[in-house]
C-alpha positions in Angstrom: 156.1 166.0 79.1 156.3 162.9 77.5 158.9 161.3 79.9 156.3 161.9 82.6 153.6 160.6 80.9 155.5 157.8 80.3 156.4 157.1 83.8 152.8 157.2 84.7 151.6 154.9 82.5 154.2 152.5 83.7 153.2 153.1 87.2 149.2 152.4 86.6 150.8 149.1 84.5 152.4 148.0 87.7 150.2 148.8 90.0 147.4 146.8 87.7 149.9 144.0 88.1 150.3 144.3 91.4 146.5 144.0 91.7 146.3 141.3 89.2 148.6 139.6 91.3 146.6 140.4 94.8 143.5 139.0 92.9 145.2 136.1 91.5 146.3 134.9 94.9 142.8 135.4 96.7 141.0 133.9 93.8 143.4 130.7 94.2 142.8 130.5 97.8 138.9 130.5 97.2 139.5 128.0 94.4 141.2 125.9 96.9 139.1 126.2 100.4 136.5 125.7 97.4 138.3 122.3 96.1 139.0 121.1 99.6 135.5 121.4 101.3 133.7 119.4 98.1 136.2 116.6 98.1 136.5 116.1 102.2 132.9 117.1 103.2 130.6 114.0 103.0 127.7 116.0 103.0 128.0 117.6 99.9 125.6 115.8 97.4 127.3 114.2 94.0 125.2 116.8 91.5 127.3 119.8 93.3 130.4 118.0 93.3 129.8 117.8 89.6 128.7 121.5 89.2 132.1 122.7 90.9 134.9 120.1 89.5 133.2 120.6 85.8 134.2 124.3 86.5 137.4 123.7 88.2 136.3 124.4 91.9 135.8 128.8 90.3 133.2 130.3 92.4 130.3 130.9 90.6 128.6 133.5 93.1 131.7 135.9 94.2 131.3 138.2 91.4 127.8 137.9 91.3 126.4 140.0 94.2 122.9 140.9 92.3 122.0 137.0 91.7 122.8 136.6 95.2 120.4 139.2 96.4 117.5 138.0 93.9 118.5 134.3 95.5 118.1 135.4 98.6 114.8 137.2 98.2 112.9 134.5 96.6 114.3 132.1 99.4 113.4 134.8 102.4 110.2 134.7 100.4 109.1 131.1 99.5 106.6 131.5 102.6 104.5 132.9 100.2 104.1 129.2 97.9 103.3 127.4 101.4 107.1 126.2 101.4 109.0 126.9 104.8 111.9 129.2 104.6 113.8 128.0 107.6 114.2 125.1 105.1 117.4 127.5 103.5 120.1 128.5 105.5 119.3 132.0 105.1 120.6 133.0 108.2 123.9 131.9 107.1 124.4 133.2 103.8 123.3 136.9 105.7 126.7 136.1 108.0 128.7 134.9 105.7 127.7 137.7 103.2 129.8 140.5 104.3 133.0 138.6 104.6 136.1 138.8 103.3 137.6 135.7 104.3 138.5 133.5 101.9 137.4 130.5 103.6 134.0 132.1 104.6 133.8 133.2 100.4 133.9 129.2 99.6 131.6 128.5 102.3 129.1 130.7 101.0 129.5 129.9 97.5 128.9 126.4 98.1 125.9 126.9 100.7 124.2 129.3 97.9 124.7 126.8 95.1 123.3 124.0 97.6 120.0 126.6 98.6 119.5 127.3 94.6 119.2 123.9 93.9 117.4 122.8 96.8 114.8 125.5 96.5 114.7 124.3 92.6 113.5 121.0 93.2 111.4 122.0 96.3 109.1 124.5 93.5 109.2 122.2 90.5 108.5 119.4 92.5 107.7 119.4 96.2 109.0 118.9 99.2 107.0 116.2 100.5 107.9 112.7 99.1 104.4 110.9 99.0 105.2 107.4 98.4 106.9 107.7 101.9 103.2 109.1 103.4 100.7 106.2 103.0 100.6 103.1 100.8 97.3 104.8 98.8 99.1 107.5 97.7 101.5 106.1 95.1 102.4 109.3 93.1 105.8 109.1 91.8 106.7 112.7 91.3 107.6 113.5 87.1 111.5 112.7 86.5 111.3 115.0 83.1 112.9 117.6 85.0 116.0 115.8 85.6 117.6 116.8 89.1 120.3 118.4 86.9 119.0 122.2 88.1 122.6 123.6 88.4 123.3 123.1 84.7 120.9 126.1 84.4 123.2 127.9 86.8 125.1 130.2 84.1 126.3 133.8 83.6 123.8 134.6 81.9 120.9 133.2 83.7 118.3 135.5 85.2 117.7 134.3 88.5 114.1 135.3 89.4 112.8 134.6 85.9 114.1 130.8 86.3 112.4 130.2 89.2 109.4 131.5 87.5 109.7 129.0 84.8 109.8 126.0 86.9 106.9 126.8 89.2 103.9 125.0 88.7 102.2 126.0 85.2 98.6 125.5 86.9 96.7 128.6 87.3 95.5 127.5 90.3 98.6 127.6 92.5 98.7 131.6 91.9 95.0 131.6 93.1 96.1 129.5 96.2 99.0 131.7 96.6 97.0 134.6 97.1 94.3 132.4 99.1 97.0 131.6 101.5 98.3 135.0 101.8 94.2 136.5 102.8 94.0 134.0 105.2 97.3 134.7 107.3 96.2 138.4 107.0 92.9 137.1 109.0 94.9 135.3 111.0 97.2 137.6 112.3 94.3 140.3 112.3 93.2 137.8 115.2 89.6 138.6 113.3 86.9 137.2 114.7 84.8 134.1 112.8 81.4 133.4 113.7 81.0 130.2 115.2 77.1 129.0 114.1 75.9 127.2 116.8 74.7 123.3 115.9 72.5 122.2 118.4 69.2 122.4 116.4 68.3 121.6 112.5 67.6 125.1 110.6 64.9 125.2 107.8 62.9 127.4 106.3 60.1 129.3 108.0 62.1 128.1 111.6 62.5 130.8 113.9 65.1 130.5 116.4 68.1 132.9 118.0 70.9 130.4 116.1 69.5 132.1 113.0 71.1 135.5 113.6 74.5 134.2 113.9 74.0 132.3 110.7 73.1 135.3 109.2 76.3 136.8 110.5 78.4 133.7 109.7 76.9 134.0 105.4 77.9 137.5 105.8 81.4 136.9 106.5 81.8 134.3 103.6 80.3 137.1 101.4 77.2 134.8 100.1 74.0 136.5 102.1 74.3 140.6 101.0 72.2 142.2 103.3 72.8 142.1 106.8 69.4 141.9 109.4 69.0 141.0 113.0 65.8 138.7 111.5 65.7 135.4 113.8 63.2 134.3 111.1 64.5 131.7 108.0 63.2 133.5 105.4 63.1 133.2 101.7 66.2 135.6 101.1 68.0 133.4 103.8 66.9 130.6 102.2 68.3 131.4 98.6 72.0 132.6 100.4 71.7 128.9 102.5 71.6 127.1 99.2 74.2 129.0 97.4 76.7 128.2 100.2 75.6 124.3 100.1 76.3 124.4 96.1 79.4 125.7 96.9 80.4 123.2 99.6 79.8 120.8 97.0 76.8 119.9 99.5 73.3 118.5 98.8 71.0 122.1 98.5 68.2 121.3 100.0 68.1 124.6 102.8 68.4 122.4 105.7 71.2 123.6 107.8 72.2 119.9 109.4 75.8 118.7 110.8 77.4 118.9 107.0 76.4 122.4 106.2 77.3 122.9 110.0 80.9 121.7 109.8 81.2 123.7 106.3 80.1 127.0 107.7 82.6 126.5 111.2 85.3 125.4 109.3 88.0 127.6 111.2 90.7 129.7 109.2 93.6 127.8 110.5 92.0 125.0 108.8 91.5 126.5 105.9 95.4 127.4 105.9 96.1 123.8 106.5 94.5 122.9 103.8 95.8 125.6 101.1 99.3 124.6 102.2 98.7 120.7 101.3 97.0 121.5 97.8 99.8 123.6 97.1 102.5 120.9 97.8 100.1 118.6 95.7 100.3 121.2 92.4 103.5 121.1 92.9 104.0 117.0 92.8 101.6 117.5 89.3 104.1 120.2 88.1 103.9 118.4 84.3 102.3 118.4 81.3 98.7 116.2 81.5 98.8 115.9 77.6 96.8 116.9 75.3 93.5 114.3 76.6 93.5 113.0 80.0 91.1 111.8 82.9 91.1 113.3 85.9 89.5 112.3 88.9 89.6 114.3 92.1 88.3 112.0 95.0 87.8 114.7 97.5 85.0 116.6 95.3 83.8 113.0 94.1 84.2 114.5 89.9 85.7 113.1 87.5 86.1 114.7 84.1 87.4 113.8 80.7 89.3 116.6 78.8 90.5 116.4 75.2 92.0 119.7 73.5 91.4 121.8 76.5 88.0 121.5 76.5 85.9 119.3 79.0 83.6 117.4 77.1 82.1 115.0 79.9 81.9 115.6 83.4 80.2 113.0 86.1 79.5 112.9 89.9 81.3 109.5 91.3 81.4 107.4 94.0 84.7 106.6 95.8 86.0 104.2 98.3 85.0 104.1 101.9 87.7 105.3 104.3 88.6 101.3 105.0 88.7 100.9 101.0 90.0 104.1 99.7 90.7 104.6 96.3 94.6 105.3 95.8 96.2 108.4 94.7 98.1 107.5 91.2 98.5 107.6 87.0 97.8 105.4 84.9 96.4 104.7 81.0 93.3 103.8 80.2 93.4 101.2 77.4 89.4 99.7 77.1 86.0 99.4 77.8 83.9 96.6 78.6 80.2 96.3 77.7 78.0 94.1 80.0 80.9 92.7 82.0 81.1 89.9 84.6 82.1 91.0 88.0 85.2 88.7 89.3 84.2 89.3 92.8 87.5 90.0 94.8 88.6 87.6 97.7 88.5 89.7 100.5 84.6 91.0 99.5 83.8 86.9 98.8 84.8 86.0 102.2 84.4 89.4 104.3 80.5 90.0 103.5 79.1 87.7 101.1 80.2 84.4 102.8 77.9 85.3 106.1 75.2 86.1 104.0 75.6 82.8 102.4 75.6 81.3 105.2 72.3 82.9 106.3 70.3 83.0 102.9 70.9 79.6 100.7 69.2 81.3 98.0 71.4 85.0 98.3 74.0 83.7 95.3 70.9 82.8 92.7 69.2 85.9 93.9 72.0 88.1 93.0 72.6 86.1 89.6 75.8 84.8 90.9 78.0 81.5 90.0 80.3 79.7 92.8 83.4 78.2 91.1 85.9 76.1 92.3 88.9 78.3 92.7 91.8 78.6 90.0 88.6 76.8 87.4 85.6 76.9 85.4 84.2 74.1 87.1 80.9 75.8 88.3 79.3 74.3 92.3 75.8 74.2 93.0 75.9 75.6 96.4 72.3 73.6 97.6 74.5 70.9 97.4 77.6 72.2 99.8 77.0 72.5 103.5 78.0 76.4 103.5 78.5 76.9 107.3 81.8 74.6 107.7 83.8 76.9 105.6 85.5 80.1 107.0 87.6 83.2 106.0 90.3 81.0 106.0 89.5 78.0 104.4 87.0 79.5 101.8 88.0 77.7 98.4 85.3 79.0 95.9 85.5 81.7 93.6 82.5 84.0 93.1 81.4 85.6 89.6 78.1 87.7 88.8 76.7 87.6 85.2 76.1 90.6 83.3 72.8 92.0 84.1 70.5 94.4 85.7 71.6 93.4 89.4 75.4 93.6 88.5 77.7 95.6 90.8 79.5 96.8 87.7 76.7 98.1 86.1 76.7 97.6 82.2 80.2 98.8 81.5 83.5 98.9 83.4 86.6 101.3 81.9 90.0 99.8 81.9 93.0 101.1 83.3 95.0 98.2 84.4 96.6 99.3 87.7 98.0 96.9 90.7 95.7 98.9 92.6 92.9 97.0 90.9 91.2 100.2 91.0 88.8 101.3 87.7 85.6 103.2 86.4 82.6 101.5 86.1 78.5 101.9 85.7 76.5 100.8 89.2 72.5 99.8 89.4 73.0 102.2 92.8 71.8 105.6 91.3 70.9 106.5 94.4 74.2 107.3 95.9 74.6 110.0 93.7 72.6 112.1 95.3 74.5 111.6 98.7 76.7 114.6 100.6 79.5 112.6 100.7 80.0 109.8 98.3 82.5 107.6 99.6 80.9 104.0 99.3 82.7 101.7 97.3 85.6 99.0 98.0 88.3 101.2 96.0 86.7 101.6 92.7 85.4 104.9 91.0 81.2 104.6 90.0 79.9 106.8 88.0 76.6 109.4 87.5 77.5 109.4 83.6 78.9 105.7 82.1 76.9 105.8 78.5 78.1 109.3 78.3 81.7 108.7 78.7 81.5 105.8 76.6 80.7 107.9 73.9 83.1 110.4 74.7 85.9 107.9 74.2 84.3 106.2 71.3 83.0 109.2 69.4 84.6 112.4 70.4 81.4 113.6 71.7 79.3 112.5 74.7 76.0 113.9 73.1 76.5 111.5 70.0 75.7 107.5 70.5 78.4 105.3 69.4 75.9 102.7 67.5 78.7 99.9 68.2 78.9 100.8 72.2 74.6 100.5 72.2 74.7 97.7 69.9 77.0 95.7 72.5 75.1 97.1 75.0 71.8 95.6 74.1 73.3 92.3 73.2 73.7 91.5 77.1 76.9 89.7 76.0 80.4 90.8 77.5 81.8 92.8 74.6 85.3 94.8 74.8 86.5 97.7 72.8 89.9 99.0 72.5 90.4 102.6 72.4 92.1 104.2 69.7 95.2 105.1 71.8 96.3 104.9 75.5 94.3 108.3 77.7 96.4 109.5 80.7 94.4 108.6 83.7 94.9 111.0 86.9 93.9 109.9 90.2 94.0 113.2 92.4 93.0 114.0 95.9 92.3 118.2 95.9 90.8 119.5 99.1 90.8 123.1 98.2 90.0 123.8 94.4 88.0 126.9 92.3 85.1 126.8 90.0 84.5 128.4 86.5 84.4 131.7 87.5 87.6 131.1 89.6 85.1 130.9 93.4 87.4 129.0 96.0 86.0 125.8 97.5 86.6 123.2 100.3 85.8 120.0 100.7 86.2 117.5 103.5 89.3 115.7 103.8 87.6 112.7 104.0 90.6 110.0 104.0 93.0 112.0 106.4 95.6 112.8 103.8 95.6 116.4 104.2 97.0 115.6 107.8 99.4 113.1 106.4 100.8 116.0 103.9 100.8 118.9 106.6 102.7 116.4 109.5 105.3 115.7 106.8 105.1 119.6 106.2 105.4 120.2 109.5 108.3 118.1 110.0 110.6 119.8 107.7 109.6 123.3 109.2 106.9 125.0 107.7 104.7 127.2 109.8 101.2 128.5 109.4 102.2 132.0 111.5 104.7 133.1 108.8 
């Protein structure tokens, strides 16, 4: 009995050699088809060379079949985040999946590894490059997340959890995700919208057949709650009408005119456009704002000042025209100035105040402005100077306004310095505010709210005066005042965006960038029918 008990245990030890040995060969010949396609393929990046020759060419996925299927699934699904899946060769790893052929084993491991990491950055920080899209958006996406992903690539890592921890931290991308995924069930329900004619202005007490289809149109968008066949613009109409405007960031004054118009058509496909592009742009801000920051968002003309979590000022601005738009970028804001001088910039000197010049001898004293010689102090009484010989070209003055009631600055400018040239400042045009759309400066941000923010900065608290700030202020002398340490300064450009109680809204893309964002998009495969 023993003897044969004996002989079998010899036989499972052989044949577990024999295996070993079986397993031993394969694994070397998928260590070396590994080996030979990183060192002679030249499309192989350096951070995967590194990943495989720091383990000695040892597949990483081969005995890992369950991290391979979560892989897969969160590629075949990255639809869902507005990111194209034909990005990932996930065609290829199905094919090469099943194989058993050494050289196909390598191939997949390496195409895996290169899809993990690619999908990595892709999340954490977008696909889209956007210093290469337009010379005003000069975001350089956050480097704190080093592009050394595969590092995290371990036996023990969880695979779906990881790529949970690097998606954006913003509670709005899951509230665009599920945005974008109502709107392709619209979509490919082929449901109807109702298109609200705009061939007439619709106010109150009107009657007229476009008013049923507005009714319809309110419906849909779930603001009006009782539906009626009423061509009449009534007073319950009238109260849904100016919820929607409120909501569309719009001026409510009832009046359905060509803003409110374009709001209520706005198509779904556009609106899928649109929540693709503000998804890519969460994920170029995937980083921490710090604990105080500015943030402006051009396209919903707010900017907001947010210390501890809490916003404690908040102000309508104006932006720049579409020929002078304000650029996409971070800075630190560093000081304020009380009563400043404005240094009017060459290409406004020459472009519009040179004509009017020109035309009014008196237009410089009228506007309490100084002509200097350029690159001095040396002040020119411009009675005295025959006006009309100069040009664009061969203008050689300099043009300063003093601190004062009629200055385009207002009483105080904040301080970020930027080579964009861009800042925050105080304007004697209150009535701007109370514009639609509020794109009218040369570049630079006005605001609603300056004294306010002043004393935000200055004293913690926009409800309490900083006595040096109003003391400066009256003194109608330029004054500066450092702040206490450098505040992150965020200059952002969201189209789509939610309220307090989490409402979605849209605004206009007023400078063409969500195009710019969905071409690029585009290019590298992403598609609204997915």
């Amino acid at each position: 009995m023993n003897k044969i008990i004996f002989n079998l245990s010899l036989l499972c030890f052989l044949f577990f050699l024999f295996c070993s040995k079986i397993y031993s060969n394969d694994r070397e010949l998928i260590v070396n088809e590994i080996k030979n396609i990183i060192e002679f393929n030249q499309d192989i990046t350096d951070s995967i060379k590194l990943f495989y020759t720091e383990n000695l060419y040892e597949p990483y996925w081969q005995n890992n079949k369950s991290k391979i299927s979560d892989l897969l699934g969160i590629l075949t699904n990255s639809y869902k985040e507005g990111i194209p899946t034909n990005r990932y060769e996930i065609q290829k790893i199905n094919n090469l999946n099943f194989s058993k052929k050494e050289s196909d084993i390598a191939k997949l491991d390496i195409i895996l590894t290169k899809n993990f990491l690619l999908h990595a950055k892709d999340l954490s920080k977008g696909i889209v490059n956007p210093l290469k899209l337009s010379s005003f958006i000069d975001i350089k996406r956050d480097d704190t997340i080093k592009e050394d992903f595969l590092s995290n690539l371990t036996e023990e890592i969880n695979i779906k959890e990881y790529f949970e921890s690097i998606r954006p931290k913003s509670s709005d991308y899951l509230k665009l995700m599920i945005e974008l995924a109502n709107l392709k069930v619209l979509k490919n329900r082929n449901a109807d919208q109702t298109i609200v004619p705009n061939d007439i202005t619709l106010e109150v007490g009107m009657s007229h057949p476009n008013i049923i289809p507005l009714r319809k149109r309110l419906l849909e968008l779930n603001i009006l709650e009782n539906s009626s066949i009423s061509e009449t613009f009534d007073e319950e109409l009238l109260k849904s009408v100016l919820l929607f405007q409120e909501s569309s960031g719009l001026v409510s004054d009832g009046v359905i005119g060509k803003k409110t118009y374009q709001a209520l058509n706005l198509s779904i496909e556009t609106k899928l456009i649109q929540v693709m592009v503000n998804l890519e742009r969460l994920r170029w801000l995937n980083f921490d704002f710090g604990s105080q920051y500015i943030l402006i968002n051009q396209a919903n003309y707010e900017a907001k000042y947010v210390n501890k979590n809490n916003t404690i000022w908040k102000s309508k601005v104006v932006i720049g025209l579409p020929d002078y738009q304000t650029a996409e970028f971070f800075d630190e804001m560093t000081h304020i100035i009380v009563n400043p001088t404005w240094h009017v910039p060459k290409s406004i000197a020459v472009d519009e105040y040179l004509p009017k010049i020109q035309e009014d001898p008196e237009f410089l004293i009228n506007n309490e402005m100084l002509l200097y010689v350029r690159g001095t102090n040396k002040t020119i009484d411009p009675n005295l100077i025959d006006m009309s010989v100069f040009t664009v070209d061969n203008f050689p003055f300099e043009i300063k306004q003093n601190p004062g009631d009629l200055n385009a600055l207002g009483q105080v400018k904040f301080m970020f310095p930027n080579k964009h040239s861009i800042y925050m400042h105080d304007t004697p045009m209150k009535s701007l505010f109370s514009k639609d759309l509020r794109a009218f400066s040369h570049g630079c941000v006005r605001l609603a709210r300056p004294f306010n923010f002043a004393n935000a900065l200055l004293s913690g608290d926009e409800t309490v005066d900083n006595s040096k700030f109003y003391s400066a202020l009256n003194s109608s002398e330029e004054t500066r005042f450092n702040l206490d340490s450098r505040i992150p300064v965020y200059m952002s450009y969201r189209t789509v965006l939610f309220d307090e109680f989490g409402a979605i809204k849209y605004r206009p893309d007023i400078y063409g960038r969500d195009a710019l964002v969905y071409l690029s998009l585009f290019s590298y495969g992403l598609d609204q029918d997915v």
